[in-house]
PDB file of N, CA, C, O and CB in Angstrom:
ATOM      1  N   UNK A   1     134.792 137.745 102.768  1.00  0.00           N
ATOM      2  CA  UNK A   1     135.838 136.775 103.053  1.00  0.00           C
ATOM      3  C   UNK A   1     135.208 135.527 103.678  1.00  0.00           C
ATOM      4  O   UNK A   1     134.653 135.684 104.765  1.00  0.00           O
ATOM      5  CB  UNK A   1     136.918 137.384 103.994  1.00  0.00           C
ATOM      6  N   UNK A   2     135.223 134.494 103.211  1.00  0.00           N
ATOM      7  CA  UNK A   2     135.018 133.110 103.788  1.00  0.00           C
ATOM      8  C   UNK A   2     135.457 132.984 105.022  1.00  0.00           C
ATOM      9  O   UNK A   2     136.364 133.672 105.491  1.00  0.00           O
ATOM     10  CB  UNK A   2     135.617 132.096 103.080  1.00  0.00           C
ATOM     11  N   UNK A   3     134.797 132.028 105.675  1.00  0.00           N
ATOM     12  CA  UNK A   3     135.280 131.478 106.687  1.00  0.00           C
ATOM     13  C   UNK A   3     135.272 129.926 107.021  1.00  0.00           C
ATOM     14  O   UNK A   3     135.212 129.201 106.027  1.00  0.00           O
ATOM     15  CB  UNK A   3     134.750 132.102 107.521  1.00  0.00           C
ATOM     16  N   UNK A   4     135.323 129.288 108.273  1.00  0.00           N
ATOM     17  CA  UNK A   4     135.332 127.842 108.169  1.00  0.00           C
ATOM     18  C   UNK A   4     134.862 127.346 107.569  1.00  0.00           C
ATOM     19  O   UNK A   4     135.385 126.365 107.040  1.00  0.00           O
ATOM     20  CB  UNK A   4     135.117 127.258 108.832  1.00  0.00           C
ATOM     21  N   UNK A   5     133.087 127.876 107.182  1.00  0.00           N
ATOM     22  CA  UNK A   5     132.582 126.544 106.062  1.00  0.00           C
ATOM     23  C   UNK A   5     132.723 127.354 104.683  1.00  0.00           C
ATOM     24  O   UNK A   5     131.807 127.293 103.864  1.00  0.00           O
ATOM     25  CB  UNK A   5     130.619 125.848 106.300  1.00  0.00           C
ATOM     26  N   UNK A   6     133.880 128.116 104.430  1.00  0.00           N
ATOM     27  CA  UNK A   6     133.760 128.941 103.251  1.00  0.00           C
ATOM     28  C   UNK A   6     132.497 129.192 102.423  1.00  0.00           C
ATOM     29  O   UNK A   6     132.134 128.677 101.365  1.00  0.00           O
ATOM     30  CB  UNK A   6     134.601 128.465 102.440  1.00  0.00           C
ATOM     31  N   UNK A   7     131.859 130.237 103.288  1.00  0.00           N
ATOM     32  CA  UNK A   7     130.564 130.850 102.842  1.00  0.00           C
ATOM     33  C   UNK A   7     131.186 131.952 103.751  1.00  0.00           C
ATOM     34  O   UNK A   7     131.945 131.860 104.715  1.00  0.00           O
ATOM     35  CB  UNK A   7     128.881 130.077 103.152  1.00  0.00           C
ATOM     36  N   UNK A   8     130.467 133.312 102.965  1.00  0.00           N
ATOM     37  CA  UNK A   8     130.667 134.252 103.156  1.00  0.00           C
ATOM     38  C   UNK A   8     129.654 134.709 104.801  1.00  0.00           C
ATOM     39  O   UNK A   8     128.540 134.193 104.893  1.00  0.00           O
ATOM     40  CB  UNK A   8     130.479 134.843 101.766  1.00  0.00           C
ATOM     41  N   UNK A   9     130.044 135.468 105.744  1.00  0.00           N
ATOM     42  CA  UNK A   9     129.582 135.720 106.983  1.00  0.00           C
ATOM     43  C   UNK A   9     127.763 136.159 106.669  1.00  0.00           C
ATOM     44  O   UNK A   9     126.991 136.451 107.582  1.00  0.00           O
ATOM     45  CB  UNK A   9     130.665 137.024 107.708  1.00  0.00           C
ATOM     46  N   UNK A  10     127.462 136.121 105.518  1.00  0.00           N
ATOM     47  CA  UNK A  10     125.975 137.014 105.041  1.00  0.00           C
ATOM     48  C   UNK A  10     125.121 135.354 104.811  1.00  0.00           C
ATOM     49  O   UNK A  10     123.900 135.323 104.969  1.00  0.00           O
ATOM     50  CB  UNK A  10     126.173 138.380 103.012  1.00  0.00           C
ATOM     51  N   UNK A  11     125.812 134.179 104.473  1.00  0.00           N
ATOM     52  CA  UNK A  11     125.035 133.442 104.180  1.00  0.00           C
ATOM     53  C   UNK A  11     124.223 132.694 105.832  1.00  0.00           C
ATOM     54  O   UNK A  11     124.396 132.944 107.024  1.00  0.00           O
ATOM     55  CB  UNK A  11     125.870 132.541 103.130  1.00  0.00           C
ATOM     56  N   UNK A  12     123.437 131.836 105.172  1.00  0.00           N
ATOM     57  CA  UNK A  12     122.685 131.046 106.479  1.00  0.00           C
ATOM     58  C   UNK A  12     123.223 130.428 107.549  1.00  0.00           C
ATOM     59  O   UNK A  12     122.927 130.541 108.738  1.00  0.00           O
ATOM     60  CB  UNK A  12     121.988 130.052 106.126  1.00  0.00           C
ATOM     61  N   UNK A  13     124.292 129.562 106.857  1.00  0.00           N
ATOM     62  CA  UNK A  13     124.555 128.194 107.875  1.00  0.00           C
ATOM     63  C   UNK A  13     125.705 129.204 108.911  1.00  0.00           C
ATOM     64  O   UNK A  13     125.649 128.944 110.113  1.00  0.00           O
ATOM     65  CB  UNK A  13     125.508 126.348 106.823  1.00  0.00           C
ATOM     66  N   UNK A  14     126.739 130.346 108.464  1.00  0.00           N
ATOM     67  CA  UNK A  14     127.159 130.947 109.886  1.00  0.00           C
ATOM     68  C   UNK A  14     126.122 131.596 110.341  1.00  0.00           C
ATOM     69  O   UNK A  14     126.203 131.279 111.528  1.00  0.00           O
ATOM     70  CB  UNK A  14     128.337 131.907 109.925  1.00  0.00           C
ATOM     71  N   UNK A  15     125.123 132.336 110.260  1.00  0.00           N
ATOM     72  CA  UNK A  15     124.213 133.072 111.047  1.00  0.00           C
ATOM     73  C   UNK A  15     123.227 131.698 111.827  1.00  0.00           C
ATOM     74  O   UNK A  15     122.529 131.953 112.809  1.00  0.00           O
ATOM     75  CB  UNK A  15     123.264 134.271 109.922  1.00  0.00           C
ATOM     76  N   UNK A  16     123.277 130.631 111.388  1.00  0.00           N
ATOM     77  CA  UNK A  16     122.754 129.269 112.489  1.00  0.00           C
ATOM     78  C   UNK A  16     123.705 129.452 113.566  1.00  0.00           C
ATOM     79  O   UNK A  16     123.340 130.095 114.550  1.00  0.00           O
ATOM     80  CB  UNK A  16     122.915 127.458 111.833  1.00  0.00           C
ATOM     81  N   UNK A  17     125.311 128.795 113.495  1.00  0.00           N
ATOM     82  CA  UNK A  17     126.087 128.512 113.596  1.00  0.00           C
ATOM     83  C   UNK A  17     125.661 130.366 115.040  1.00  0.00           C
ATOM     84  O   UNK A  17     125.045 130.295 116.104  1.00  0.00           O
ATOM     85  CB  UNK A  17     127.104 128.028 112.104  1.00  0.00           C
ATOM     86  N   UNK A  18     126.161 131.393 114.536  1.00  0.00           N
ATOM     87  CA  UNK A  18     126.131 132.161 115.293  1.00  0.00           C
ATOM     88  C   UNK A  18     124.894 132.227 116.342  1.00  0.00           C
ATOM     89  O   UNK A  18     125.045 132.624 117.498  1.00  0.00           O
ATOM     90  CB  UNK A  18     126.342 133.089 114.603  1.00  0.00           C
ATOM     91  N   UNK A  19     123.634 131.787 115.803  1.00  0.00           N
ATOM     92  CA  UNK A  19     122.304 132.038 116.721  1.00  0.00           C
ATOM     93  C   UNK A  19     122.775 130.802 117.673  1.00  0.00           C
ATOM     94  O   UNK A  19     122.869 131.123 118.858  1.00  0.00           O
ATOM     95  CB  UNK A  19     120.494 131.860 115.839  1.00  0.00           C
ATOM     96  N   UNK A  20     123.049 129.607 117.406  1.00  0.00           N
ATOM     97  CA  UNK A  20     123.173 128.720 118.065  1.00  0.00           C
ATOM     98  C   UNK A  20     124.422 128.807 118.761  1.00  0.00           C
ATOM     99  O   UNK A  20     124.655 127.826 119.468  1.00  0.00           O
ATOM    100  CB  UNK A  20     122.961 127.740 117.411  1.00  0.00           C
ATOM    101  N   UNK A  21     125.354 129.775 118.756  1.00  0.00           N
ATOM    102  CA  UNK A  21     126.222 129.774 120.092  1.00  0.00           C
ATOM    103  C   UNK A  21     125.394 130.673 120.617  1.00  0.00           C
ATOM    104  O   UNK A  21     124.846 130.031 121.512  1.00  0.00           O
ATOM    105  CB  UNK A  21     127.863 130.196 120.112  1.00  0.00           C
ATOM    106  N   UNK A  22     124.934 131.791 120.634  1.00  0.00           N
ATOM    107  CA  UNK A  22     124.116 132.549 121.892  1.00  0.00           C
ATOM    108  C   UNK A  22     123.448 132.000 122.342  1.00  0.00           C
ATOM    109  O   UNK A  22     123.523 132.191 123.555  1.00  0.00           O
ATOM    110  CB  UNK A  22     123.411 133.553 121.806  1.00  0.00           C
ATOM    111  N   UNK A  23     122.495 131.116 122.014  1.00  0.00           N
ATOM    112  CA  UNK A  23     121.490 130.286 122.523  1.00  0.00           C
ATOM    113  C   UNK A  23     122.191 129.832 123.499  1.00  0.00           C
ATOM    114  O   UNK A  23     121.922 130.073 124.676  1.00  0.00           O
ATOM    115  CB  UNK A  23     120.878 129.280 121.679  1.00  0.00           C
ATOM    116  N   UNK A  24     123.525 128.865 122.969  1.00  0.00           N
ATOM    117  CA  UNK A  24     124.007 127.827 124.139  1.00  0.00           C
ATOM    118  C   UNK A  24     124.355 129.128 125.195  1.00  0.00           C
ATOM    119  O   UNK A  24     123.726 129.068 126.252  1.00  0.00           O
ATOM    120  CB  UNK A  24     125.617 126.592 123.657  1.00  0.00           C
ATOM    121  N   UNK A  25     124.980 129.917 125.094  1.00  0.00           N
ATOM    122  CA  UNK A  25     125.580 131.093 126.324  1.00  0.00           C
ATOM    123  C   UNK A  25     124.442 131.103 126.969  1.00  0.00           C
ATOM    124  O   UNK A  25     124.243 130.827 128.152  1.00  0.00           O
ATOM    125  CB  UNK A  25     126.101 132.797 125.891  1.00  0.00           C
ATOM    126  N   UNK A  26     123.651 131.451 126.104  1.00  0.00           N
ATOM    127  CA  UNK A  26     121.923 131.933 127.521  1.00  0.00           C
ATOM    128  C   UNK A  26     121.851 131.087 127.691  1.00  0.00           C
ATOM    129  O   UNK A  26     122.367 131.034 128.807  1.00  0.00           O
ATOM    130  CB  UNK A  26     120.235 132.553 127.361  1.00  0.00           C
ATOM    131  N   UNK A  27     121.399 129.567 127.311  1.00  0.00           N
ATOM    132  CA  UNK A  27     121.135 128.917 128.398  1.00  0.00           C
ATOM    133  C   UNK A  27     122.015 128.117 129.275  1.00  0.00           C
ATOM    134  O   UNK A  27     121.612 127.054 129.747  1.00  0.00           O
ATOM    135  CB  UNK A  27     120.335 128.289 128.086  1.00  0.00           C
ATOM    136  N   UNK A  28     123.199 128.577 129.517  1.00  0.00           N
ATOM    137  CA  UNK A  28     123.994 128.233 130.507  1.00  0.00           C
ATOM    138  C   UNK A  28     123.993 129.301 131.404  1.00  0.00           C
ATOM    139  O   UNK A  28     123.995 128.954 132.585  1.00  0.00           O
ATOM    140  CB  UNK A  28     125.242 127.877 130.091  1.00  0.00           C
ATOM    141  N   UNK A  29     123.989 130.736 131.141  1.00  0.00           N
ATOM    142  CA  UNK A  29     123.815 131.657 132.174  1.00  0.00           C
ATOM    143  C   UNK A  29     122.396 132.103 132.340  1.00  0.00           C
ATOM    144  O   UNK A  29     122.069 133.210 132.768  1.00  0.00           O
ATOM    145  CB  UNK A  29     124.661 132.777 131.955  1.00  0.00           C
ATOM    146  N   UNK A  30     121.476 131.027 131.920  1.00  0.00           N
ATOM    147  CA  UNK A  30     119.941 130.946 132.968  1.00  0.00           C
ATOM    148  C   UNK A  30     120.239 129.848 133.621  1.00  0.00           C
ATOM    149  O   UNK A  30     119.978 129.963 134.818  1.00  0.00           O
ATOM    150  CB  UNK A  30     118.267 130.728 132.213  1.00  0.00           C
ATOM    151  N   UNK A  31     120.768 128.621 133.268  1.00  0.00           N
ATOM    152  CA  UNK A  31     120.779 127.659 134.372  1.00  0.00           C
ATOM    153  C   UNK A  31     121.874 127.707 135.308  1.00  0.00           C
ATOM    154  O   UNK A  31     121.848 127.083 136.368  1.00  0.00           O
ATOM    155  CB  UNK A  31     120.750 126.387 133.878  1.00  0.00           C
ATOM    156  N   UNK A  32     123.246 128.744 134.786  1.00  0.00           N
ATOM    157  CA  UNK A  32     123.508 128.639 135.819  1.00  0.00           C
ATOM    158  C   UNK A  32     123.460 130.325 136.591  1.00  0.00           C
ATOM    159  O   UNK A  32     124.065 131.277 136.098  1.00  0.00           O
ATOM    160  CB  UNK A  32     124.747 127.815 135.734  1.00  0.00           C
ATOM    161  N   UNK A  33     122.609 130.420 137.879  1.00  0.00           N
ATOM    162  CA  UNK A  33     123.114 131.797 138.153  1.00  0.00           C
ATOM    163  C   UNK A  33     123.718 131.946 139.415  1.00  0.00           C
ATOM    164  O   UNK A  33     123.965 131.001 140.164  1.00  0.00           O
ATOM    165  CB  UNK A  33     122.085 132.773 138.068  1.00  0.00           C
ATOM    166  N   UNK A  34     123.981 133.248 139.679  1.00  0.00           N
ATOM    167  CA  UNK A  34     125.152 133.384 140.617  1.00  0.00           C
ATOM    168  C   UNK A  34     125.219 132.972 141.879  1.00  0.00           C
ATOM    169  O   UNK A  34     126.300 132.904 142.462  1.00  0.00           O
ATOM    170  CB  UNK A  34     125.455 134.508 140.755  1.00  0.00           C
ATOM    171  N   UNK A  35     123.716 132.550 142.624  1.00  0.00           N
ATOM    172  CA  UNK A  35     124.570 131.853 143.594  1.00  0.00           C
ATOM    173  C   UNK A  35     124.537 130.402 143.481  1.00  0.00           C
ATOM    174  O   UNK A  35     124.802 129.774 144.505  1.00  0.00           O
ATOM    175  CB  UNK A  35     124.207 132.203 144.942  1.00  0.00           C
ATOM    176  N   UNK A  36     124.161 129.528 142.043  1.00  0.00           N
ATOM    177  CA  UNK A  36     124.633 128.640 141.784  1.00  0.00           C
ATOM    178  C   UNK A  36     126.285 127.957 141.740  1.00  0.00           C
ATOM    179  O   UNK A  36     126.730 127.732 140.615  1.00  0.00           O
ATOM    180  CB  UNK A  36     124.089 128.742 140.992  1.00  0.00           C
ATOM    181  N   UNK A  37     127.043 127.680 142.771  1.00  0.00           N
ATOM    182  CA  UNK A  37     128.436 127.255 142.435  1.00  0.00           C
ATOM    183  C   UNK A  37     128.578 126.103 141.405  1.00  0.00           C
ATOM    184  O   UNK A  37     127.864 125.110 141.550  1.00  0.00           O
ATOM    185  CB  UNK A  37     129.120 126.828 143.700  1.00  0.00           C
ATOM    186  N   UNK A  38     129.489 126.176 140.333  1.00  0.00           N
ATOM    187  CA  UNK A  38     129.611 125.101 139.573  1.00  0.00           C
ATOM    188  C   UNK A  38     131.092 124.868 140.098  1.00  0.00           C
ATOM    189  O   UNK A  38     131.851 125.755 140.486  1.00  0.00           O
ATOM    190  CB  UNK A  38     129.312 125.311 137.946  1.00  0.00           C
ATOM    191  N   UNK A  39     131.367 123.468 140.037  1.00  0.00           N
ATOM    192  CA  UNK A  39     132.806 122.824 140.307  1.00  0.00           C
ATOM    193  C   UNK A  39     133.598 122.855 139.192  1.00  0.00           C
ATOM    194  O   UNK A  39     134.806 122.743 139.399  1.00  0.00           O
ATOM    195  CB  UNK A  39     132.781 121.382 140.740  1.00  0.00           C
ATOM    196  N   UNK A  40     133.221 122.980 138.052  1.00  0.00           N
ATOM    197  CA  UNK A  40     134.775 123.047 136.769  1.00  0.00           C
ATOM    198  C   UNK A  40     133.810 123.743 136.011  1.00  0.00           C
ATOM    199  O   UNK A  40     132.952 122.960 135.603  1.00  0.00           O
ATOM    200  CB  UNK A  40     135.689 121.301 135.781  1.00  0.00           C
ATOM    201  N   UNK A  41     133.550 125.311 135.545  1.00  0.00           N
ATOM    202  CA  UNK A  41     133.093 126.038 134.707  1.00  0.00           C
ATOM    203  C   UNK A  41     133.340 125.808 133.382  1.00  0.00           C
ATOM    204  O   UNK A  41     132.557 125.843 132.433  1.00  0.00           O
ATOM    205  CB  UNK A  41     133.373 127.050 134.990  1.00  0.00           C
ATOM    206  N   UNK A  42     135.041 125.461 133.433  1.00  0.00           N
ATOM    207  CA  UNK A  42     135.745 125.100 132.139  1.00  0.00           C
ATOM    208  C   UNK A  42     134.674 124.147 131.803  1.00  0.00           C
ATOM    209  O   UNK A  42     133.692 124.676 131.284  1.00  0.00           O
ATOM    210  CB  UNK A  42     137.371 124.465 132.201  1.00  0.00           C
ATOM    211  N   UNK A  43     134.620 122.867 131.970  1.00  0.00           N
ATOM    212  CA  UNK A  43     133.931 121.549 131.225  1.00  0.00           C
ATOM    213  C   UNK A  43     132.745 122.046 131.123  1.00  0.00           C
ATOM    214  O   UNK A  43     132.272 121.528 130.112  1.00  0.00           O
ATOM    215  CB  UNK A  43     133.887 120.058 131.967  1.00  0.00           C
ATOM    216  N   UNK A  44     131.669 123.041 131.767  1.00  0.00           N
ATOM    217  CA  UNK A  44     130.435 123.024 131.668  1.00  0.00           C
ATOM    218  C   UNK A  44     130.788 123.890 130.191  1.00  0.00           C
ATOM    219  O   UNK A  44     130.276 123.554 129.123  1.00  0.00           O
ATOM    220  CB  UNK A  44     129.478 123.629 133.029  1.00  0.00           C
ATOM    221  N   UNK A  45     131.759 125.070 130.320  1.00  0.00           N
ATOM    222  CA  UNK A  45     131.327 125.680 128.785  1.00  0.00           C
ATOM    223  C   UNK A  45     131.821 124.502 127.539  1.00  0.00           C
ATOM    224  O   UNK A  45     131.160 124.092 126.585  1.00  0.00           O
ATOM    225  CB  UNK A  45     132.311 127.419 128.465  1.00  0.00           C
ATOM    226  N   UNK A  46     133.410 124.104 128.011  1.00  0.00           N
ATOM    227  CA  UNK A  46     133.556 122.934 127.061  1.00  0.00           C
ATOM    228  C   UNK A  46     132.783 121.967 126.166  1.00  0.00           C
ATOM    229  O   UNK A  46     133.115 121.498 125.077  1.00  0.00           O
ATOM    230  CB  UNK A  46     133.984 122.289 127.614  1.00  0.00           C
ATOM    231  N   UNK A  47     131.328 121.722 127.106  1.00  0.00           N
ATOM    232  CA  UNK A  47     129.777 120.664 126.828  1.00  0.00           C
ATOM    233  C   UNK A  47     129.582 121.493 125.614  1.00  0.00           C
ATOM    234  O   UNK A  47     129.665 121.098 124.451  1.00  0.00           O
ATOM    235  CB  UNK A  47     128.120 120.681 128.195  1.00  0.00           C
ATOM    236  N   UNK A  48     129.331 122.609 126.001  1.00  0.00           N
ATOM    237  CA  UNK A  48     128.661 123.601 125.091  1.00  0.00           C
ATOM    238  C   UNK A  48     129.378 123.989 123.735  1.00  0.00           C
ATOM    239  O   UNK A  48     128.719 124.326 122.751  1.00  0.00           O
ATOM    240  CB  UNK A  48     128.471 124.865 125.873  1.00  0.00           C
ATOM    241  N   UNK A  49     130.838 123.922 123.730  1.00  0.00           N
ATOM    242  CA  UNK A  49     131.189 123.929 122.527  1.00  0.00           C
ATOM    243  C   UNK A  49     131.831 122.899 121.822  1.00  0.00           C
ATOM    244  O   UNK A  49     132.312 123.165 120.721  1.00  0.00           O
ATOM    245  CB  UNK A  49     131.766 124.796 122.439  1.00  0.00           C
ATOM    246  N   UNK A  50     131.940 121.412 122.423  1.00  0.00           N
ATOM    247  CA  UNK A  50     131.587 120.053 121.814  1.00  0.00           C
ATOM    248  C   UNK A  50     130.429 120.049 121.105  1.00  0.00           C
ATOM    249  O   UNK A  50     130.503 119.743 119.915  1.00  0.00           O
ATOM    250  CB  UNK A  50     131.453 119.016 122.768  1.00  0.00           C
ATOM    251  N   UNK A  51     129.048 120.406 121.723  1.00  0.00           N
ATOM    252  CA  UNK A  51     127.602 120.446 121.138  1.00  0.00           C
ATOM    253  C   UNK A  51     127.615 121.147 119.626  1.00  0.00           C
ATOM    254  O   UNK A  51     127.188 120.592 118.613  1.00  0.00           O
ATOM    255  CB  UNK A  51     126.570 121.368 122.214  1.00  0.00           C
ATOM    256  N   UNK A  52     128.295 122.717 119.698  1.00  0.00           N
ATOM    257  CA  UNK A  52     128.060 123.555 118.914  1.00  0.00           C
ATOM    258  C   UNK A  52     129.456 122.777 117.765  1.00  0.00           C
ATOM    259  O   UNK A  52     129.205 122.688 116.563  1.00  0.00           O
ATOM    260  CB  UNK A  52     128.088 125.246 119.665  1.00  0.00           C
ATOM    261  N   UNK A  53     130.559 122.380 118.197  1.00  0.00           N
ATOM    262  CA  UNK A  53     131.641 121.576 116.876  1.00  0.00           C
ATOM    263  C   UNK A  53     130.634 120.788 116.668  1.00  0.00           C
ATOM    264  O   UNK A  53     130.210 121.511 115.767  1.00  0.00           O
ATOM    265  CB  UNK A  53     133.309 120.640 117.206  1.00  0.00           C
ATOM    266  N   UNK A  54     129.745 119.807 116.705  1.00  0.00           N
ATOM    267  CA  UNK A  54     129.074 118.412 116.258  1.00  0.00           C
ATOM    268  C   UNK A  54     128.355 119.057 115.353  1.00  0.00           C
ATOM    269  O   UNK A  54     128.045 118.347 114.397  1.00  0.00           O
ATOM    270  CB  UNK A  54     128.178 117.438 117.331  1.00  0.00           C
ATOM    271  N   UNK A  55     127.870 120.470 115.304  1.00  0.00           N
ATOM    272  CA  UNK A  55     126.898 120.968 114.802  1.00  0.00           C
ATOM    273  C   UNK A  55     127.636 121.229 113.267  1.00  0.00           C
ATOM    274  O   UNK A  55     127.564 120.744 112.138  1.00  0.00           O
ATOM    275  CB  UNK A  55     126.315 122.194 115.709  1.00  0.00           C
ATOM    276  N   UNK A  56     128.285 122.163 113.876  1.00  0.00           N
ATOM    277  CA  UNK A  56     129.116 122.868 112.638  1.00  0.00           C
ATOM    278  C   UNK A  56     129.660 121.946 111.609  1.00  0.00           C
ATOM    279  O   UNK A  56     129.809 122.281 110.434  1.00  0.00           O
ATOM    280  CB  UNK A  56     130.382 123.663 113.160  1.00  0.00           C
ATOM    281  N   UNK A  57     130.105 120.166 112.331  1.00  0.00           N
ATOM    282  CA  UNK A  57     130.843 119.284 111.294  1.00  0.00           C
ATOM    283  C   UNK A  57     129.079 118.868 111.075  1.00  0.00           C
ATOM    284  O   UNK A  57     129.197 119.180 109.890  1.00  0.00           O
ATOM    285  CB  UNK A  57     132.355 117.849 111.908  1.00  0.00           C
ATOM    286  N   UNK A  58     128.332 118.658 111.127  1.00  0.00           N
ATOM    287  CA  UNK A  58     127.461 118.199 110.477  1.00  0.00           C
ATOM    288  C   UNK A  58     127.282 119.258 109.412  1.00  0.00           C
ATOM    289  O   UNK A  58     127.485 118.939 108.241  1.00  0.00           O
ATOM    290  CB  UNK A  58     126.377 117.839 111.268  1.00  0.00           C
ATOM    291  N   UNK A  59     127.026 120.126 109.628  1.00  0.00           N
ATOM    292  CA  UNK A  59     126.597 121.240 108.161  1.00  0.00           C
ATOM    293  C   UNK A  59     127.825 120.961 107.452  1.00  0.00           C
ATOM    294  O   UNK A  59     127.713 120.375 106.375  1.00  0.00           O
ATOM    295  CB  UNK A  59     126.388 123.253 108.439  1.00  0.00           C
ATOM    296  N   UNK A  60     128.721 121.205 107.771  1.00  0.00           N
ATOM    297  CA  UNK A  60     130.061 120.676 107.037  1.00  0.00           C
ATOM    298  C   UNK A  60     129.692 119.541 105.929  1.00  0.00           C
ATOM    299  O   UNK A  60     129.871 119.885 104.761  1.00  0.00           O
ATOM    300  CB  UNK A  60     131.166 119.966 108.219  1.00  0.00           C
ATOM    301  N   UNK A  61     129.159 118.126 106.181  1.00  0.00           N
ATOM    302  CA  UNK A  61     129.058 117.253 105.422  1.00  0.00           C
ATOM    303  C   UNK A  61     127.694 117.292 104.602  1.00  0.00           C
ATOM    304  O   UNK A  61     127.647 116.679 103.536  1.00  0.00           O
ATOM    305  CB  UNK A  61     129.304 116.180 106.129  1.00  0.00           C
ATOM    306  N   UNK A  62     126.705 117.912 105.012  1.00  0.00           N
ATOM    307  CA  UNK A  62     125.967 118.066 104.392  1.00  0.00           C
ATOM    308  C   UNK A  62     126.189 119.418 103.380  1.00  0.00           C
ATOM    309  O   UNK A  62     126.699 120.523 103.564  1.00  0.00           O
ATOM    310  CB  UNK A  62     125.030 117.937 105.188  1.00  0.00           C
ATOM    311  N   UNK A  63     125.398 118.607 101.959  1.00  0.00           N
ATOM    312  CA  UNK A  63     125.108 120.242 100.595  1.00  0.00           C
ATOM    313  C   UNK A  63     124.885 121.431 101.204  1.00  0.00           C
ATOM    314  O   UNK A  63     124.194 121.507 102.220  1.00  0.00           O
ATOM    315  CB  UNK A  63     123.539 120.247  99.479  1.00  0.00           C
ATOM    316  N   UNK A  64     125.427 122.424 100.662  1.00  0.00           N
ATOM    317  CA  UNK A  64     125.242 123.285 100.623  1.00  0.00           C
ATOM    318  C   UNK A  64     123.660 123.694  99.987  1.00  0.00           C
ATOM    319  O   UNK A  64     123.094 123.333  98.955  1.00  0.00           O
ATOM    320  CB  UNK A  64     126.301 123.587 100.197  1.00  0.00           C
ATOM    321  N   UNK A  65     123.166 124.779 101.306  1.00  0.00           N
ATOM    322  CA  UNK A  65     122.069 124.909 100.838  1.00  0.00           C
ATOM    323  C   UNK A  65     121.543 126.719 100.359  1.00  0.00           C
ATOM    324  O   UNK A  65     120.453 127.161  99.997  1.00  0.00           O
ATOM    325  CB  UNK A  65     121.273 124.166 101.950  1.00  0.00           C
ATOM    326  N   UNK A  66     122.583 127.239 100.525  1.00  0.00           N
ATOM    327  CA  UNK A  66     122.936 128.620  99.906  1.00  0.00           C
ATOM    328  C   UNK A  66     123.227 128.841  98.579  1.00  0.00           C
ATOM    329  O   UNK A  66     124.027 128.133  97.968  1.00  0.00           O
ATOM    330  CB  UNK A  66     123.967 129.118 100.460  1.00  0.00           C
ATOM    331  N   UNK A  67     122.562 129.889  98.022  1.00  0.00           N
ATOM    332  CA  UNK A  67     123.501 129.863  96.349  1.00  0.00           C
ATOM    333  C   UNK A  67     124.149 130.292  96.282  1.00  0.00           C
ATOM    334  O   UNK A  67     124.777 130.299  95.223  1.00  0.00           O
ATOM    335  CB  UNK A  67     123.264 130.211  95.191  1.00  0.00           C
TER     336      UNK A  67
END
């Protein structure tokens, strides 16, 4: 079954798409650790998935590079 960039979950650009949200998770919970206080958690993960949408609409406009 397709998904957002209608390619099936086996092709490349979601398994990017997937490596590159864990990435962003770890490195927000290495920079931030627990007795680090952050003031709005919300916006710090928010950064992180603005970063990862910019990503996803770029593969979006670019060919497909899967057969």
């Amino acid at each position: 079954m397709p998904g957002d960039l209608e390619l099936p979950p086996s092709s490349l650009r979601p398994r990017l798409i997937a490596a590159a949200g864990a990435a962003a998770l770890s490195a927000l919970s290495d920079f931030y650790d627990e007795e680090q206080i952050v003031s709005d958690p919300i916006a710090v993960l928010d950064d992180a998935l603005t970063f990862l949408r910019g990503g996803i609409a770029a593969l979006r406009d670019q060919p497909r590079i899967d057969p």
